[in-house]
N, C-alpha and C positions, 0 to 999 in steps of 0.2 A: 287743336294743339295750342297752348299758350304760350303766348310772348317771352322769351328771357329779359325780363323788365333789372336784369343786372347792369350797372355801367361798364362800359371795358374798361378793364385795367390799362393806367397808365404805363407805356413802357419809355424808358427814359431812354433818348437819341446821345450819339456822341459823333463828332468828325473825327475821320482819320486825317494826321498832319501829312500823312504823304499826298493818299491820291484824293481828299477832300470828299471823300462820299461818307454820306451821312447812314450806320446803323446801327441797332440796338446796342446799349451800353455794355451787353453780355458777352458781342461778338467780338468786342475789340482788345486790345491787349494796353492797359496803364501803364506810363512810364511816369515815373515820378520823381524830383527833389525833393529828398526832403529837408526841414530845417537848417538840418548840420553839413546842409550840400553835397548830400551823397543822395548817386541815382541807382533804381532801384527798378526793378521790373515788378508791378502790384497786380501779381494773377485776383488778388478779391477785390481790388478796389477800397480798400480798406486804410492804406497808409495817409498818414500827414504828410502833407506837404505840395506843391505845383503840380499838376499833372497836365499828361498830353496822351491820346490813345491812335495806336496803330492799329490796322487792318492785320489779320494772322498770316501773313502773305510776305513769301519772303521778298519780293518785288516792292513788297511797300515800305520794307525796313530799311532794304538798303536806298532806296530813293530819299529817306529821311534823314539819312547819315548823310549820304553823298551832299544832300543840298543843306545843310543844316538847318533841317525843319525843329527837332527835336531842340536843338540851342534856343532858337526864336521861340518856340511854343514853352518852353523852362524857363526862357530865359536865364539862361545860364550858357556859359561856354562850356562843351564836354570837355570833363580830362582825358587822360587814358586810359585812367581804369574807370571810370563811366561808361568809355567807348566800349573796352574789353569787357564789363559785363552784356552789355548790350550785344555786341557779337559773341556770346557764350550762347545768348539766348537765339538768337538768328539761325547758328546752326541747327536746331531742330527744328525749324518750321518748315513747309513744306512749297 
């Protein structure tokens, strides 16, 4: 049998701001500022602007609100309806 002389593919790491464990960029959920300082939840990873990534755990979102992870990693102070999008998204997770 021959060697797979293929390299592995690179898979890009992200931390989550709550519980600091480091996994794949795919598993984690983007928050993001953008520009014009509106925050945004970026299911593709795709938007301009600051981002910070949570674990899909509802344990982790609110640990990041509570302590204000998400302000420091934005660097932004959340408003209200930054918070209220964020917890729009919170309730569906499991």
């Amino acid at each position: 049998m021959m060697a797979n002389n293929q390299p592995k593919r690179h898979i890009p790491e992200r931390t989550c701001v709550a519980c600091r464990a480091k996994r794949p960029k795919r598993e984690l959920v983007r928050i993001v500022r953008t520009p014009e300082g509106i925050i945004a939840v970026d299911e593709n990873g795709k938007l301009n602007g600051r981002g910070a990534y949570l674990c899909r755990q509802r344990a982790c979102w609110e640990r990041a609100l509570a302590h204000h992870s998400l302000d420091r990693a934005l660097k932004y102070t959340l408003t209200k309806e930054g918070l209220d999008t964020l917890h729009s998204y919170l309730v569906n997770l499991p």
